[in-house]
C-alpha positions in Angstrom: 0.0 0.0 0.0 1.2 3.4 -1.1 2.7 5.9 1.6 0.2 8.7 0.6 -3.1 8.3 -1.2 -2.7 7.8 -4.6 -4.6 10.0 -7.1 -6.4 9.0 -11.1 -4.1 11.6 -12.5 -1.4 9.9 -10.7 -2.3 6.6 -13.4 -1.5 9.2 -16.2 0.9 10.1 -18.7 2.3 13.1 -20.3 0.8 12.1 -23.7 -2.0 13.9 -24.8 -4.7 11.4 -26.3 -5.2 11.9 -30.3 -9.0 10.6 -29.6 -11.3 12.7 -31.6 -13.4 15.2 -29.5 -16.0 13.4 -27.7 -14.7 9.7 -27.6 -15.7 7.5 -25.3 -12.5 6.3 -24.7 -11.6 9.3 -22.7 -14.2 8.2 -19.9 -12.6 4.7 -20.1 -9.6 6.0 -19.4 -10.8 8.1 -16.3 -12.5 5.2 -15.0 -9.8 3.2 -15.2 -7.3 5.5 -13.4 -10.2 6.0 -10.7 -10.2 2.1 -10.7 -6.5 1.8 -9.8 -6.6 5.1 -7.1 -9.2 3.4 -5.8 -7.1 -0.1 -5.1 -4.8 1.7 -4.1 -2.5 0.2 -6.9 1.1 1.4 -7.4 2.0 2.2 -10.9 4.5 0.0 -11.0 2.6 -2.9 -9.6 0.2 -3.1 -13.0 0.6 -3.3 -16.9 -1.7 -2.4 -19.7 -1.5 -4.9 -23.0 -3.6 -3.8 -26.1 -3.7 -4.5 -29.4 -4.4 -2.4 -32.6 -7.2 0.3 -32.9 -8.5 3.5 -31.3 -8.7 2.1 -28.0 -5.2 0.6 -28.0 -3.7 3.6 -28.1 -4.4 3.3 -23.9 -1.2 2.1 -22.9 0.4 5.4 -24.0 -1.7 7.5 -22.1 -1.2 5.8 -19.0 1.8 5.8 -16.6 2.5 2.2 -15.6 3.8 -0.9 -17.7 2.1 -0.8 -21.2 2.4 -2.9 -24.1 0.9 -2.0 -27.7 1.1 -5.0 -29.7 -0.1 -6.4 -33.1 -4.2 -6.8 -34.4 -6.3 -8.8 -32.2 -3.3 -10.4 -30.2 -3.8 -8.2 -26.5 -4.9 -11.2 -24.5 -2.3 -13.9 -25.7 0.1 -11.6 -24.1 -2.0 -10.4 -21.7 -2.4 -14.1 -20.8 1.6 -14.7 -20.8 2.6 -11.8 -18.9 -0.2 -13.0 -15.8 0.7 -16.3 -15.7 4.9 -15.7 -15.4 4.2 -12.5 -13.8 1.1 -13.3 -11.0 1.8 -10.2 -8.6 1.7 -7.4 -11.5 -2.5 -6.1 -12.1 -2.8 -7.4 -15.5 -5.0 -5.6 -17.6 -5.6 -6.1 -21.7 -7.9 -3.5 -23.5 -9.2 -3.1 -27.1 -11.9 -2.3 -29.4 -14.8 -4.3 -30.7 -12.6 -5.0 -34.2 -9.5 -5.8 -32.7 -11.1 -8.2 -30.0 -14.0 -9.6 -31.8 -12.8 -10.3 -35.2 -9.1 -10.7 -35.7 -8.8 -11.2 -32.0 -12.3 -13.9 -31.8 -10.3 -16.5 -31.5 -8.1 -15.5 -28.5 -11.0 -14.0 -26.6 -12.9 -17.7 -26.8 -9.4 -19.3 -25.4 -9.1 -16.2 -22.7 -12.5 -16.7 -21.7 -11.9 -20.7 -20.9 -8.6 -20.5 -19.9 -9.3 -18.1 -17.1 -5.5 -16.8 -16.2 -5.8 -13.6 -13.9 -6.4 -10.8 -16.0 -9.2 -8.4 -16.7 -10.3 -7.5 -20.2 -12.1 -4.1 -21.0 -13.3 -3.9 -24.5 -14.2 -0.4 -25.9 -17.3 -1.1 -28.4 -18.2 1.3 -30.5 -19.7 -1.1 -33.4 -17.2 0.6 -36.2 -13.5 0.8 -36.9 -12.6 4.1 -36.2 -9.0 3.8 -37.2 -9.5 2.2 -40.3 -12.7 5.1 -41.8 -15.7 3.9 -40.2 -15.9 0.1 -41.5 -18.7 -2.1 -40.1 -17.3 -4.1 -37.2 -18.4 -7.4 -35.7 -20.8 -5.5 -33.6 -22.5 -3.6 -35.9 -26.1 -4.1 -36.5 -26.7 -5.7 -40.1 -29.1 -2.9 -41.2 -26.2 0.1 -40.7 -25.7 1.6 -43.7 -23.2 4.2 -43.2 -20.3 2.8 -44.7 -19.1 3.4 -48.0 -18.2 -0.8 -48.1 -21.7 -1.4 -47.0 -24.0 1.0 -48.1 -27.1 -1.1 -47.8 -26.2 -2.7 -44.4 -23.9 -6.0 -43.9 -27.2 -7.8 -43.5 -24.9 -10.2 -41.2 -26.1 -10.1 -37.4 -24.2 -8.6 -34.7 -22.3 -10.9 -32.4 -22.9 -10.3 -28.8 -20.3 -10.1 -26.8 -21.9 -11.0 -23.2 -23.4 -14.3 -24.8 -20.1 -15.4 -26.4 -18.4 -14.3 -23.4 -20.4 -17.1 -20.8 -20.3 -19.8 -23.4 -16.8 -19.7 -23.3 -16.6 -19.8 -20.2 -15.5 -16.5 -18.8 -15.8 -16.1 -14.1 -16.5 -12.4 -14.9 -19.1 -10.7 -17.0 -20.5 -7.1 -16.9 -21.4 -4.2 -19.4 -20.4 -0.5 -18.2 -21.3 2.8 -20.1 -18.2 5.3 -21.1 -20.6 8.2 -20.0 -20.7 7.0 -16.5 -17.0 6.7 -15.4 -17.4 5.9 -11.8 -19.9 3.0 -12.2 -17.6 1.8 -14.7 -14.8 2.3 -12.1 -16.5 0.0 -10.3 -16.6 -2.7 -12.4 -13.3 -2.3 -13.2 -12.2 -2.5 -10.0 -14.6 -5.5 -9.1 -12.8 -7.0 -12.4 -9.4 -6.7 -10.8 -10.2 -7.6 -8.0 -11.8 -11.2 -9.6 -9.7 -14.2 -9.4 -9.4 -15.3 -12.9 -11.2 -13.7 -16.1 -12.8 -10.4 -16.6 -14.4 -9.5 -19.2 -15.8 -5.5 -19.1 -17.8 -4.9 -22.1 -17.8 -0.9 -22.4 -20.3 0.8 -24.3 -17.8 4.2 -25.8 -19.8 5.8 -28.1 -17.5 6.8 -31.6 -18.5 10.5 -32.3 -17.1 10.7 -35.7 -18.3 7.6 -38.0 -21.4 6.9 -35.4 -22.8 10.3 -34.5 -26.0 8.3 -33.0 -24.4 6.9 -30.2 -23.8 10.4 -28.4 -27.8 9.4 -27.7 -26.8 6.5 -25.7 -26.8 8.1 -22.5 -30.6 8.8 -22.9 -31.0 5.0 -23.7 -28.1 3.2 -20.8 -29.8 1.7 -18.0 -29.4 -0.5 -14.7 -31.2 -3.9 -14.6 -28.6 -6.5 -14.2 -29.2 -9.0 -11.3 -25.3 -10.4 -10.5 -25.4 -14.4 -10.2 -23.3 -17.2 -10.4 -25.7 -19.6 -12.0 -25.1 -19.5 -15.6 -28.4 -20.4 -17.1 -30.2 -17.0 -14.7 -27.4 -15.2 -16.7 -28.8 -16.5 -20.2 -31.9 -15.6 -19.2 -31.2 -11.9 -18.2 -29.1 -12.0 -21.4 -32.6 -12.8 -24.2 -34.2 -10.0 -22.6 -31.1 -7.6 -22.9 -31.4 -4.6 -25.3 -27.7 -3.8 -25.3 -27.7 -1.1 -23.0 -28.1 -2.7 -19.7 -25.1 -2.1 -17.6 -23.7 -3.7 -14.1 -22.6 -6.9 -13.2 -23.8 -9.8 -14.6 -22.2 -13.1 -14.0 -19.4 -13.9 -11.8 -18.4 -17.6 -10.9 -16.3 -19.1 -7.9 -14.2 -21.0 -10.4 -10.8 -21.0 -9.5 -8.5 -18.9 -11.6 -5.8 -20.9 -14.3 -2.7 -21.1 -12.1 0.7 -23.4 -13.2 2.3 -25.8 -11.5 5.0 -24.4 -10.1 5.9 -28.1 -8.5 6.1 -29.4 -11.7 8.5 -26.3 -13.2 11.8 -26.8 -14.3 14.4 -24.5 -15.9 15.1 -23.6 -19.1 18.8 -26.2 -19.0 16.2 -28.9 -17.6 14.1 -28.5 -20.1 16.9 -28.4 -23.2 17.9 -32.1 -21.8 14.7 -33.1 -22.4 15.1 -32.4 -26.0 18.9 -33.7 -26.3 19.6 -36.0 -29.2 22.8 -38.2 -28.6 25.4 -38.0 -31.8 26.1 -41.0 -34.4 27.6 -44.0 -32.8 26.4 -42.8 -29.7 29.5 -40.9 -28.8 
């Protein structure tokens, strides 16, 4: 525990953000730095991992141990860095492109594999970076992209649903505009021992101008439980803008065998193949 109390502004960098005016991703980033004042968390003691996008751009922004690493690969990091490294406060962030599509298949594993991190997804149903493309997210009748004029007519993957059928300890929705319930979570996240998954509504001003209505339409209504099918259930009557916590399990979290570890010289032998002639 620090010596004095630790402050959000403390969690944050010199950098000025390049996030257009208005992006969600500002509150995000408040909330997370009133997450870590509020654990009482020294800089030093966590590390941000992200991946490609908007979103990613966190790590810079923020003044403890950050990683910005290639499309859709946060949480295989993430993952490594938690399991070698169990006293740092591991947290992996992204968008809804970078951790729904390229990154789908490591956010299914992460969910299952349930190392101790926590996993805050910015969705904004668009890729900002990349000129407003239709995302995984993004409703099939959205026709305001030039590559999809007449909507993708593809459904929208739902993130909370994938997220408990793979398995995840740790599911809940928060809302950009409302940084210190998102705080919250955050910290009830990190504080989770295993897998967190915060799915963050953060409106994108520029390529969705209709999400800076969302605040009119974000509401409470989550019951937490740890059953899984009472969190289906919650989940068929969901409109998408229900926030709070909505499942969290008493599974333990992935932890190795540190009986069973050997060193890297042990391990080499292991592998040794004797010459010809057996010499």
């Amino acid at each position: 525990m620090p010596e004095t109390a630790l402050r959000p502004k403390d969690y944050k960098s010199g950098v000025k953000p390049v996030w257009c005016p208005g992006c969600g991703d500002f509150g995000v980033l408040n909330a997370l730095t009133k997450a870590l004042a509020g654990l009482e968390l020294r800089a030093e003691e966590v590390a941000f991992i992200s991946g490609i996008g908007c979103s990613s751009r966190l790590p810079a922004y923020a003044a403890v141990y950050g990683f910005h690493g290639v499309h859709g690969r946060a949480l295989p990091v993430a993952t490594g860095l938690a399991i070698a490294r169990p006293e740092l406060t591991v947290v992996a962030m992204g968008g809804d492109g970078d951790g729904f599509s390229i990154g789908g298949n490591h956010f299914l594993h992460a969910c299952r594999r349930n190392a101790n991190l926590t996993y805050v997804v910015m969705d904004n149903a668009v890729y900002g970076m990349t000129k407003g493309q239709a995302s995984p997210t993004t409703h099939a009748d959205w026709e305001g992209s030039k590559l999809t004029p007449e909507g993708t007519h593809v459904p929208a993957l739902r993130p909370l649903e994938l997220a408990l059928s793979a398995g995840a300890g740790f599911i809940a929705r928060g809302f950009s505009g409302d940084p210190n319930t998102l705080a919250r979570l955050i910290a009830e996240g990190i504080e989770h021992p295993g897998f967190a998954f915060i799915h963050v509504l953060s409106p994108c001003p520029t390529y969705r101008p209709e999400q800076m209505q969302y605040k009119s339409h974000v509401h409470g209504g989550f019951e937490p439980t740890d059953d899984r099918r009472q969190a289906f259930l919650q989940l068929l009557d969901d409109d998408e803008f229900t926030q709070g916590l909505l499942f969290r399990s008493t599974a333990p979290a992935y932890t190795p065998d540190t009986a069973e570890s050997a060193d890297t010289a042990s391990i080499a032998e292991q592998f040794a193949v004797a010459p010809p002639g057996g010499g």
